[in-house]
C-alpha positions as CSV (number, residue, x, y, z in Angstrom):
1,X,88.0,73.6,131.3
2,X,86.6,73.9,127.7
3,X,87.4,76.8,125.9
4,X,84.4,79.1,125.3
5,X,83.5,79.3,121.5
6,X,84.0,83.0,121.4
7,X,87.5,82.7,123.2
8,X,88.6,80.2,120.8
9,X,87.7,82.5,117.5
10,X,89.6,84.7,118.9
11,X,92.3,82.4,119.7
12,X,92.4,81.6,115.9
13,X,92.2,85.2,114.5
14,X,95.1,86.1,116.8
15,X,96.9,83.4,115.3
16,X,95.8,84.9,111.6
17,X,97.0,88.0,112.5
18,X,100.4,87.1,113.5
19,X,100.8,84.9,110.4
20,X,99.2,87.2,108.2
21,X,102.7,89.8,109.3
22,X,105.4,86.8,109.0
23,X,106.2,88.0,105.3
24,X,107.5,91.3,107.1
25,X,107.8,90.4,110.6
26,X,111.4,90.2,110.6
27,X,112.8,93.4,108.8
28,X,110.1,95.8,110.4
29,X,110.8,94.0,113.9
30,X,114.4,94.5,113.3
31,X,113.7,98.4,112.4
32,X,111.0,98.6,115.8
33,X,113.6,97.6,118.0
34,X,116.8,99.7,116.2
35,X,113.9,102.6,116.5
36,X,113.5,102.0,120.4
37,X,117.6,101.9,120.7
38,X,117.9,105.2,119.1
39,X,115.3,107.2,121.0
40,X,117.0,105.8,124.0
41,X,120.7,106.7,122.6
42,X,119.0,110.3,121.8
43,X,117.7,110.6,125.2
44,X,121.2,110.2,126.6
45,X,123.0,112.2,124.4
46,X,124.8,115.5,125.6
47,X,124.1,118.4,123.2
48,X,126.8,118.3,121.4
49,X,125.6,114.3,120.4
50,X,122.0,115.0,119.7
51,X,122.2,116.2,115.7
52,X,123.9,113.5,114.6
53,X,121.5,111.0,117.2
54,X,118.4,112.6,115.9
55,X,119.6,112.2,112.4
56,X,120.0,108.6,113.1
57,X,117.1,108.2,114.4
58,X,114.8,110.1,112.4
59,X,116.6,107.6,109.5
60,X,115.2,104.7,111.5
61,X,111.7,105.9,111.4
62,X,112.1,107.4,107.5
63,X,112.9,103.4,107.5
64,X,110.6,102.0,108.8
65,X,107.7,104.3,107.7
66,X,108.3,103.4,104.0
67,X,108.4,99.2,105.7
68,X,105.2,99.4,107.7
69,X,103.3,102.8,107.0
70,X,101.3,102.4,110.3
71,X,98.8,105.1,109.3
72,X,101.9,107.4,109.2
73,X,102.2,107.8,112.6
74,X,106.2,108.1,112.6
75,X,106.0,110.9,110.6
76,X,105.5,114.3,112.7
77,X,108.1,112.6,114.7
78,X,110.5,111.8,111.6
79,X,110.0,115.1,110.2
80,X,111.1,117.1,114.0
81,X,113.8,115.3,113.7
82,X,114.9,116.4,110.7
83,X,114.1,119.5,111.2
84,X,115.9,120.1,114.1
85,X,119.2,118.8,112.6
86,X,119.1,121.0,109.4
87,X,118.6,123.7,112.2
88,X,121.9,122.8,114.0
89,X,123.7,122.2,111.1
90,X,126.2,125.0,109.7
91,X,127.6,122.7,106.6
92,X,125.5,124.0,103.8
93,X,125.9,120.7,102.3
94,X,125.0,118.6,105.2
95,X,121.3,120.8,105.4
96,X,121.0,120.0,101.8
97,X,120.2,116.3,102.2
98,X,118.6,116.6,105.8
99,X,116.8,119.0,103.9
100,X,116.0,116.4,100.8
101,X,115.7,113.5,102.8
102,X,112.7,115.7,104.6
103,X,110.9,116.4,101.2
104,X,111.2,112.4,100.3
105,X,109.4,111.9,103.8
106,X,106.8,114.5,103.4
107,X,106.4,113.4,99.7
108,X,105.7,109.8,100.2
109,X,103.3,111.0,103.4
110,X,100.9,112.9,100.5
111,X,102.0,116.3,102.2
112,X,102.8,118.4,99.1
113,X,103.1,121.5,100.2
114,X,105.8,120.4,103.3
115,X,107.4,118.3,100.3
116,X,108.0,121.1,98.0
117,X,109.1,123.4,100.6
118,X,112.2,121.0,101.8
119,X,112.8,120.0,98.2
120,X,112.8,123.7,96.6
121,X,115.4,124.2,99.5
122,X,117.4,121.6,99.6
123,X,118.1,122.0,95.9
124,X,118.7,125.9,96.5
125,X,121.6,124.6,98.4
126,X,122.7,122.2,96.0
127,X,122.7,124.2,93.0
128,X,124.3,127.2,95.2
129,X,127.2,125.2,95.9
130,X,127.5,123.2,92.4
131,X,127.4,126.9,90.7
132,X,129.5,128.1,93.0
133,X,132.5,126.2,92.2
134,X,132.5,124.2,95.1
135,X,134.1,120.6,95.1
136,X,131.3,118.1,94.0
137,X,131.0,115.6,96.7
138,X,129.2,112.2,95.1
139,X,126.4,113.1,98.2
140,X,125.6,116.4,96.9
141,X,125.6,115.7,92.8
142,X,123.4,112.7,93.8
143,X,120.9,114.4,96.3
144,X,120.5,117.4,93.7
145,X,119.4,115.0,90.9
146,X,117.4,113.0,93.6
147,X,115.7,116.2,94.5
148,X,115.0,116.8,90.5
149,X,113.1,113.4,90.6
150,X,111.3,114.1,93.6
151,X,110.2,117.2,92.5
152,X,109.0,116.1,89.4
153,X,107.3,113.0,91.4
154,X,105.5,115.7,93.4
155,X,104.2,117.3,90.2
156,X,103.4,114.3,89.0
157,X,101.1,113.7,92.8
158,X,99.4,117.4,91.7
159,X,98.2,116.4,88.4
160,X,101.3,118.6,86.6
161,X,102.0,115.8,84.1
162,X,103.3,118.3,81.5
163,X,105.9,120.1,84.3
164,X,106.8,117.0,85.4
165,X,107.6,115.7,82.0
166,X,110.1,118.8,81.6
167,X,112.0,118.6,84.3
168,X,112.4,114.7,83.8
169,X,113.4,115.6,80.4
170,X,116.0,118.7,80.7
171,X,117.7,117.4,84.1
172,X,117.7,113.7,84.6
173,X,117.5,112.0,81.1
174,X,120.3,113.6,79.7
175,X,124.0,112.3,78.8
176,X,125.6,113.5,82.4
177,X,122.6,112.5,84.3
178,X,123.4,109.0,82.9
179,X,127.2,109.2,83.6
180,X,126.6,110.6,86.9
181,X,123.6,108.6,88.7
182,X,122.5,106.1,85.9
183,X,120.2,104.4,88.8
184,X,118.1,107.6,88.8
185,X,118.7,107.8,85.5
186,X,116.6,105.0,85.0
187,X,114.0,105.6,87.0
188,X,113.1,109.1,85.8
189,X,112.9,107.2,82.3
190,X,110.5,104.6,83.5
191,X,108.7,107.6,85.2
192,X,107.7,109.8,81.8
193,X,104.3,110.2,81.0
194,X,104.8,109.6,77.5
195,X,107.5,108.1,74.5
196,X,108.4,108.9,71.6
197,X,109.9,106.1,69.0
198,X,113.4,108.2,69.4
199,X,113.0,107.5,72.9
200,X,112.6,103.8,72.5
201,X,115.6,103.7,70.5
202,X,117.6,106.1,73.4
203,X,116.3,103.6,75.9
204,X,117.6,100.4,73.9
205,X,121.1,101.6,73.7
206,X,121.3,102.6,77.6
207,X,119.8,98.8,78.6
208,X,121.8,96.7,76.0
209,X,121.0,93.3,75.0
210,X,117.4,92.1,76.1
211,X,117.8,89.5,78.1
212,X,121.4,90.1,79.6
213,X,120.6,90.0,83.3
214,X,123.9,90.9,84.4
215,X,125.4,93.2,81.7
216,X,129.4,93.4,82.1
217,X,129.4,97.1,79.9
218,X,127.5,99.5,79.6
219,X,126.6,102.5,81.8
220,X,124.0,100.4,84.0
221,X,126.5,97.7,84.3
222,X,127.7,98.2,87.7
223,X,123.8,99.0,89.2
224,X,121.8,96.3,91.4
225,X,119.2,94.0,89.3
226,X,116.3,96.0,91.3
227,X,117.8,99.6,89.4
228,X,118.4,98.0,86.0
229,X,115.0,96.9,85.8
230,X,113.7,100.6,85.7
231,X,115.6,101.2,82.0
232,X,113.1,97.8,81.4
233,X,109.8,99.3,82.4
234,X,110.4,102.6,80.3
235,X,110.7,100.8,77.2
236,X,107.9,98.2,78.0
237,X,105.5,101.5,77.9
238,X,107.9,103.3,75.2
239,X,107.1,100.0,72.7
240,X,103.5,99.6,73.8
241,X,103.0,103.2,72.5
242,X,104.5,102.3,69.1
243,X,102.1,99.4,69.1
244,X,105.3,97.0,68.9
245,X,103.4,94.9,71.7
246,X,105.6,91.6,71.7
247,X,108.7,93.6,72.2
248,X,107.1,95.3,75.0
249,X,106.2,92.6,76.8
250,X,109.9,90.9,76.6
251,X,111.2,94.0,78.4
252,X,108.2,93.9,81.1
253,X,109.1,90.4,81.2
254,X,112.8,91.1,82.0
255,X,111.8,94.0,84.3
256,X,109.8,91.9,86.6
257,X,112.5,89.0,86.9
258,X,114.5,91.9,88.1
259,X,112.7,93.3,90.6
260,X,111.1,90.0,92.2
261,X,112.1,89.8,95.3
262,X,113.2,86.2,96.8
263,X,111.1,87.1,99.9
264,X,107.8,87.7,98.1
265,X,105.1,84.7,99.3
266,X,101.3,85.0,99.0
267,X,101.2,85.8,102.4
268,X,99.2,82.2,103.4
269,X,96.4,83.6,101.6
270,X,94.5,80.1,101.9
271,X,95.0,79.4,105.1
272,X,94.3,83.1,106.2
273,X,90.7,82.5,104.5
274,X,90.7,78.9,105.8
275,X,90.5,80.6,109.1
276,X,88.4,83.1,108.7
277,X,85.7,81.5,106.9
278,X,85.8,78.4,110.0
279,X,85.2,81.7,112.8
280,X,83.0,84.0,110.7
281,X,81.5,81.5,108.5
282,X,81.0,78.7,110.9
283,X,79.4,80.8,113.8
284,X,77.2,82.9,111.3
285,X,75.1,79.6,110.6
286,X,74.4,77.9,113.7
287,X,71.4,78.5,115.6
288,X,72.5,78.7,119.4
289,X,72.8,81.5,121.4
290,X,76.2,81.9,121.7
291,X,76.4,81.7,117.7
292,X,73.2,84.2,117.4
293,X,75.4,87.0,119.8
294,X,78.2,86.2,117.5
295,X,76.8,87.6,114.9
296,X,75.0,90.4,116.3
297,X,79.0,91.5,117.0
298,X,80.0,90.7,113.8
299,X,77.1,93.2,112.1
300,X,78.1,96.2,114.8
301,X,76.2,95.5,117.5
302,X,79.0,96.7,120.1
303,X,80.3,99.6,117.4
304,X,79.7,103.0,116.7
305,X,76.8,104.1,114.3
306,X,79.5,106.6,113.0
307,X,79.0,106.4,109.3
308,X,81.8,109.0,108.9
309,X,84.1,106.6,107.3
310,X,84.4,104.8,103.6
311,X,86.2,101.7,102.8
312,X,87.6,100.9,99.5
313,X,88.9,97.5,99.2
314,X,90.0,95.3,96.3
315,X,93.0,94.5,94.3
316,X,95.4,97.1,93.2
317,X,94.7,98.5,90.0
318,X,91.1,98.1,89.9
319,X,89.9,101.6,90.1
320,X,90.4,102.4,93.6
321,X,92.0,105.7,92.7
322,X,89.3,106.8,90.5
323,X,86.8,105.9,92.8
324,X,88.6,107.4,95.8
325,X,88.9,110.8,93.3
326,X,85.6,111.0,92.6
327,X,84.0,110.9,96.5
328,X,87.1,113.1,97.3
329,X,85.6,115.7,95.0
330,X,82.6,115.9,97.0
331,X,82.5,119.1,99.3
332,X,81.8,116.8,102.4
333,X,84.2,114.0,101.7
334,X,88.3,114.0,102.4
335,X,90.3,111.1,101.1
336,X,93.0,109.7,103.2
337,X,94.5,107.4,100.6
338,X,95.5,104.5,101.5
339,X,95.8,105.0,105.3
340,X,96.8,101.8,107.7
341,X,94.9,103.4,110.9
342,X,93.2,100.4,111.7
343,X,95.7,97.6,111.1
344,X,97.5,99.1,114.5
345,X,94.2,98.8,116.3
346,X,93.5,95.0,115.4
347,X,95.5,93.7,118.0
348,X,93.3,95.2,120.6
349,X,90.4,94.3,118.7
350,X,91.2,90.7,119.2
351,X,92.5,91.0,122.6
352,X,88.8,92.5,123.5
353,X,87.0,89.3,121.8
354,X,89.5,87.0,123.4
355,X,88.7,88.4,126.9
356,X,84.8,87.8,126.0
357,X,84.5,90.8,127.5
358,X,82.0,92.3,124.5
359,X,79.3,90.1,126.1
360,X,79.0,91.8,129.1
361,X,76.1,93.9,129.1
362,X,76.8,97.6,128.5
363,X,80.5,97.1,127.3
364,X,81.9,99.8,125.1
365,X,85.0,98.4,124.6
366,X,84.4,97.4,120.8
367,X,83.4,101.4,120.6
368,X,86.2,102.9,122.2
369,X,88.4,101.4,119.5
370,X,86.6,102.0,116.6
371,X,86.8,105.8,118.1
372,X,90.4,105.5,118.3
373,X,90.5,104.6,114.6
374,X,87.9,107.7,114.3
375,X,90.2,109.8,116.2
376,X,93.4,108.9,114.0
377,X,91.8,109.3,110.5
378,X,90.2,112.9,112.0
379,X,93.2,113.9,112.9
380,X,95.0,113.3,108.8
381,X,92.1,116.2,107.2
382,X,93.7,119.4,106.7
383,X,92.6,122.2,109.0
384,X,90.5,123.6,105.4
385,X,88.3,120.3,105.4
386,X,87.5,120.0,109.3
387,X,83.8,120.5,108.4
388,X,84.0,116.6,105.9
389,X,81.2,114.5,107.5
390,X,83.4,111.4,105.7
391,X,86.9,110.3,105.1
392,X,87.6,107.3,102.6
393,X,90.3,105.0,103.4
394,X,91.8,103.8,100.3
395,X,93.8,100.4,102.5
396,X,92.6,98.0,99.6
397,X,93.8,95.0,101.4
398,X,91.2,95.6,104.0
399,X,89.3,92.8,101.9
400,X,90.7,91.3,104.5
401,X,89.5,92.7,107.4
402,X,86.0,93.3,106.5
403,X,84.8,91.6,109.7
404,X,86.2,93.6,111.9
405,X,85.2,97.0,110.1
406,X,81.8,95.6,110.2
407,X,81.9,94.7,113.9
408,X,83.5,98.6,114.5
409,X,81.0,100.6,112.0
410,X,78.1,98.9,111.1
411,X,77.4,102.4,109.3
412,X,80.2,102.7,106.9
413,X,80.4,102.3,103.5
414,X,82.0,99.7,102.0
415,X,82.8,99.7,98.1
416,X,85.0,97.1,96.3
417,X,86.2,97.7,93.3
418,X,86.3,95.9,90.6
419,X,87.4,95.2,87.3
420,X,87.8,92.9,84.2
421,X,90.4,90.2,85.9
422,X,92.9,90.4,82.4
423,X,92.7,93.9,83.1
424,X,93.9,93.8,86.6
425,X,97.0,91.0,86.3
426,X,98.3,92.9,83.3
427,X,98.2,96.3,85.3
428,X,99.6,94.9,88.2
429,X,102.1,93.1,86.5
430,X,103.0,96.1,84.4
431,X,103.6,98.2,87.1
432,X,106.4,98.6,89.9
433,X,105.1,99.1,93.4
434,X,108.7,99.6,94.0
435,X,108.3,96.5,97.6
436,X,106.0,98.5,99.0
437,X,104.1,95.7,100.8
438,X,103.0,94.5,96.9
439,X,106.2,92.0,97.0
440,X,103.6,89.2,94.5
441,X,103.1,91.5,91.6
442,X,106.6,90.8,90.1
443,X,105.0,87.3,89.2
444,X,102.3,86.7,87.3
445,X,101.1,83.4,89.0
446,X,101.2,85.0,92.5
447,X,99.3,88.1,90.9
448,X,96.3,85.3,89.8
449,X,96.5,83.5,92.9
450,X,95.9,87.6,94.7
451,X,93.4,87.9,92.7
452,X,91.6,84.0,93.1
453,X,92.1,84.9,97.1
454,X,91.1,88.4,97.3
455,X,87.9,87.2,95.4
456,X,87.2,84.4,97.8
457,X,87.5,86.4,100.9
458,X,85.4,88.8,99.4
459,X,82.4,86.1,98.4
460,X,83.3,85.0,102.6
461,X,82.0,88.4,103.3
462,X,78.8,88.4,100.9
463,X,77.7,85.2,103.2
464,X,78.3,86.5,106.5
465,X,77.3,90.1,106.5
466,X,74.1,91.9,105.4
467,X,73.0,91.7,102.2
468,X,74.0,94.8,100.1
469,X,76.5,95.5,102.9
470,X,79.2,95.7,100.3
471,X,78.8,98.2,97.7
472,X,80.7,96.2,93.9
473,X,81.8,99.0,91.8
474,X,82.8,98.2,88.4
475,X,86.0,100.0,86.9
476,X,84.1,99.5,83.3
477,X,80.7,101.0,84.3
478,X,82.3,104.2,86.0
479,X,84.3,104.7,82.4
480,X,80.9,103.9,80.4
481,X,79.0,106.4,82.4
482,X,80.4,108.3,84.8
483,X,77.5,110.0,86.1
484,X,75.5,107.3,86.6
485,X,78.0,105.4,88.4
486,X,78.7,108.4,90.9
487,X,75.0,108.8,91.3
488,X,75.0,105.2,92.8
489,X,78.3,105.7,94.4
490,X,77.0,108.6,96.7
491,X,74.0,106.8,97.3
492,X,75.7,103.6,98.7
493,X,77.6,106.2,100.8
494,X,75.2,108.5,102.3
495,X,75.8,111.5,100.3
496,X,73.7,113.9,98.3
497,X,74.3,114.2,94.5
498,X,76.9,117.2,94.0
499,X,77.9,117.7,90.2
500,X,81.5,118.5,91.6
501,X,82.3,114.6,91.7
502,X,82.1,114.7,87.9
503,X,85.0,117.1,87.5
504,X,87.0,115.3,90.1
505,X,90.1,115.0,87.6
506,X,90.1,119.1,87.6
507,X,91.0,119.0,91.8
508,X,93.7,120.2,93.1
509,X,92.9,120.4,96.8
510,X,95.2,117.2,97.8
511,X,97.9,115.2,96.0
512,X,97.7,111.6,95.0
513,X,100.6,109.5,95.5
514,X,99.5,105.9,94.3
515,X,100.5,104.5,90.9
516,X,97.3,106.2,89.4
517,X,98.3,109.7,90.1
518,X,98.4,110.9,86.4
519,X,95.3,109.2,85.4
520,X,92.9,110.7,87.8
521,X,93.9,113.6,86.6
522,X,92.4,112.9,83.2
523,X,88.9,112.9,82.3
524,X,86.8,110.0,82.2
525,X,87.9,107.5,79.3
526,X,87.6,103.9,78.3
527,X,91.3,103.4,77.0
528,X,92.2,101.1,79.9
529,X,89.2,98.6,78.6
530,X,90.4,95.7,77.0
531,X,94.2,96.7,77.6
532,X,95.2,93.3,77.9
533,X,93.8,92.1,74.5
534,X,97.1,93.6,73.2
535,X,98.6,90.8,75.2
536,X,96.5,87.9,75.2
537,X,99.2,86.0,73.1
538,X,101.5,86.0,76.2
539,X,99.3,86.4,79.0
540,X,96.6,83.7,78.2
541,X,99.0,80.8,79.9
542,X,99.0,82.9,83.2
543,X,95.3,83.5,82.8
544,X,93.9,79.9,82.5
545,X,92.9,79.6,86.4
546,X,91.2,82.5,86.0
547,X,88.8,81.3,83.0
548,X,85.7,81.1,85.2
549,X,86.1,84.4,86.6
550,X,87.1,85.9,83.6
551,X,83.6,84.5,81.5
552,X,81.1,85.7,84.3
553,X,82.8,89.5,85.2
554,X,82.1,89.8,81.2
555,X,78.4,88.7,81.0
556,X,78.0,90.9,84.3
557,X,79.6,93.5,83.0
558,X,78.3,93.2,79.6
559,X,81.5,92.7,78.0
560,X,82.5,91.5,74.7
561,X,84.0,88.0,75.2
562,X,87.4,87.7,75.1
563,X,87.1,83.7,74.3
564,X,88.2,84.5,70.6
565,X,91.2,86.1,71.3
566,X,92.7,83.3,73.3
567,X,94.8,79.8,72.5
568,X,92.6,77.2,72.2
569,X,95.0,74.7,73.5
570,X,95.5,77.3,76.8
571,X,91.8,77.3,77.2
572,X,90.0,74.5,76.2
573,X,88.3,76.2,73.1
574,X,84.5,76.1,73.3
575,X,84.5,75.6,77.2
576,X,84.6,79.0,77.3
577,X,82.6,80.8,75.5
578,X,79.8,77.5,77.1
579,X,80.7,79.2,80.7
580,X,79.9,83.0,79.6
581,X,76.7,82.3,78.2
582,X,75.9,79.8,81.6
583,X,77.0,82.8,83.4
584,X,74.8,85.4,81.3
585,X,71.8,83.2,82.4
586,X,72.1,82.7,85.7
587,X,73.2,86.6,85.8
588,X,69.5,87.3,84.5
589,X,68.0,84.7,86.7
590,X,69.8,86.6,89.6
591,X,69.0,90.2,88.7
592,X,66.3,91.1,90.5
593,X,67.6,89.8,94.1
594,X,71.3,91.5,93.3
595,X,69.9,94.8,92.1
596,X,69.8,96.9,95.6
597,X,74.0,95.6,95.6
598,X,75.1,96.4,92.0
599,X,72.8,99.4,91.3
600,X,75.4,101.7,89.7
């Protein structure tokens, strides 16, 4: 017996899904299972057994939370855990790091107000026994100055740039702090918000000679590669603000290289969109009517009309923050961040089209999933902000899965970010994501191949769904004008105009925990426009597959070319400057049937 078309698609996206995971697949299956043996072991433990059990295990999930976020679902759970050992414990010392470890868990989860109470305690205990005379474990001197950076992380999440600066400053980049934990040392240098030339020169003397992978002397001689490289970042941004842009570079160079991780892949990127453009793209052009219910699913025929949530999707460092900001400050909007409730619920997804079961007449089981994800993101707005009508999910690699959101809320916005692509390698490239699922942005070929993918997969998506389904927002127009980009923004989204989105950088309802934390906390500025023109001259060889891209997001965009700035040998001269104004053309050519999708 043949295969019915439908059962085969989902045959193949199964398939896509499990590869999609193989980067991970075997670390975070390794933590799943030690996760299922500890709740077992903690289940069978006598009472005298269950602190350090529940310690253990609420390790495992910490784990595994920061491996596979899974909407942070393992958190209430991680966080009893805790809780109940710093309860049972009587060693002042021991509740200090349950205490800290808590506040790391709660911090990286975007609850500040959990965070700082576990971290203001924990370090209560530490200083109380450092003052006190007490012998000076290696555990507690480290946890106190890992609370210091922590706490000055969460001011950092609450737009406190200037606190967070201070106690960065007095209590972590000082000569002891260096002696005593030169790995956080490190770290809370590459986390200032801004240099000074004396720190450049500080910073020079602590990492020793550039390009010494594997210094001998020196105090970060005995660290890992992945903790030297920190001392490298902080005087990449310490140069660029001197305007010594070459020497910068060399040290985000050197940072990178130590940081890549030998595990990082593209993730099959190619053959991910191979697949998806054969199942969505195939069966959204053929005529039958197997092909015509096919894409009735695929445009939410079976889904809710819930319009309650907002996707953002793009690359990292493209302005999702600032766009995520900007809704957020609208009285009936919460942001969620970058949330991974649906990814959990895909598998069932699949399973459903697998069974065929969604072309039974009257099935709702394409609707009872998309209300689970409903359910779950519901669930993540404070008790304050139960009366939202929306919730944006910031999950940028969601580009991926633009599909399925379609088949589960044909309603919901969509909005991908954009911005100039020089702009976006450079950003990624110049910042740490610290392996947090971001393993390709150590390497600036597997960041242009991210972004070549990513902007293939979305041009799948422009095809097979609705036109003006996907909402483009341009980083550039949003820093040109801000109103008139959040004027279009709410309208994509359903909302009424409310002046509050402009002073979005002035909130302090939640905390934002991404790599853009301080700078949607700033007003709107251009500054960030044209950032990588300080590095064409070592950037354009990386660039080169990106010429085409590069030459038509500037004539859409209306940007100055950046053709001049560039090697002629790297880019073939004239070519390129030939494609911008090809692209400028067909742009106007193009205008009338693209307005209703780029109105900004």
């Amino acid at each position: 017996m043949r295969p019915r078309p439908w059962m085969l698609c989902a045959c193949i996206l199964a398939a896509l899904l499990w590869q999609a995971g193989c980067q991970r697949i075997g670390s975070v299956t390794e933590l799943q299972d030690s996760v299922a043996r500890l709740e077992r072991e903690l289940a069978r433990s006598p009472d005298a057994d269950r602190p350090a059990a529940s310690l253990r295990l609420a390790l495992a999930l910490h784990q595994l939370d920061s491996a596979a976020p899974d909407g942070r679902s393992r958190v209430p759970r991680a966080a009893e855990l805790y809780r109940a050992v710093a309860r049972a414990t009587d060693d002042d010392a021991g509740r200090a790091v349950v205490l800290g470890n808590l506040g790391a868990l709660l911090l990286g989860a975007e609850d500040a107000e959990g965070a700082r109470a576990a971290l203001t305690e924990s370090q209560a205990l530490c200083r109380g026994l450092l003052d006190g005379g007490a012998s000076r474990p290696a555990t507690l001197e480290e946890q106190c100055t890992g609370n210091e950076f922590n706490l000055a992380k969460l001011l950092q999440t609450l737009g406190d740039a200037e606190g967070a600066e201070a106690v960065l400053r007095s209590r972590l980049l000082t000569r002891a702090a260096l002696e005593r934990t030169p790995a956080l040392y490190a770290k809370a240098a590459a986390a200032l918000p801004t240099y000074t030339a004396a720190d450049a020169a500080a910073f020079e003397e602590v990492a020793g000679p550039l390009g010494d992978s594997s210094p001998t002397r020196g105090p970060l001689a005995g660290l890992e590669a992945y903790d030297r490289a920190w001392i490298h970042y902080a005087l990449f941004r310490a140069h660029r603000e001197q305007g010594a842009y070459e020497r910068a570079w060399r040290h985000l160079e050197q940072a990178n290289s130590l940081q890549d991780s030998e595990d990082a892949g593209d993730g099959n990127l190619a053959s991910n969109l191979q697949t998806l453009t054969a199942v969505f793209g195939g069966q959204a052009t053929g005529s039958g009517p197997q092909q015509a219910a096919w894409r009735a699913l695929v445009r939410g025929a079976r889904g809710t009309q819930d319009a309650t949530p907002i996707f953002i999707v793009g690359l990292p460092r493209s302005g999702s923050s600032l766009a995520e900001a900007i809704l957020a400050a609208h009285p009936q909007v919460w942001g969620a961040g970058e949330d991974g409730a649906l990814a959990p619920l895909l598998p069932d997804l699949l399973a459903v089209l697998q069974s065929g079961d969604w072309l039974r007449p009257g099935s709702r089981k394409v609707q009872a999933i998309a209300q689970q994800y409903l359910d779950a993101m519901r669930s993540r707005v404070p008790q304050s902000r139960k009366n939202v009508t929306h919730i944006v999910d910031k999950m940028l690699f969601n580009s991926w899965n633009l599909g399925f959101i379609s088949m589960l809320f044909p309603n919901a916005c969509i909005v991908h970010v954009q911005r100039h692509p020089a702009d976006t390698v450079l950003s990624c490239f110049a910042q740490s994501f610290e392996r947090r699922g971001i393993l390709w942005a150590n390497n600036l070929t597997r960041i242009v191949d991210q972004h070549i993918q990513t902007q293939r997969v979305m041009a799948l998506w422009e095809r097979v769904l609705p036109p003006g389904r996907v909402y483009r927002l341009r980083y550039e127009d949003v820093v040109r004008d801000g109103e008139v980009a959040s004027r279009g923004l709410l309208r994509a989204c359903g909302l009424a105009w409310d002046p509050a989105v402009l002073g979005f950088h002035a909130s302090r309802g939640r905390s934002v925990a991404t790599a853009s934390a301080l700078q949607v906390r700033q007003p709107l500025h251009a500054r960030a426009v044209g950032a990588w023109r300080r590095f064409a001259p070592w950037l354009a060889p990386a660039l080169r597959p990106l010429r085409h891209d590069i030459a038509a997001y500037e004539a859409a965009a209306g940007l100055p070319s950046g053709a001049p700035l560039l090697d002629d040998e790297v880019w073939g001269g004239g070519a390129v400057q030939n494609e911008q104004a090809d692209a400028s053309a067909a742009r106007d050519e193009q205008a009338d049937a693209s307005a209703a999708r780029d109105e900004l």
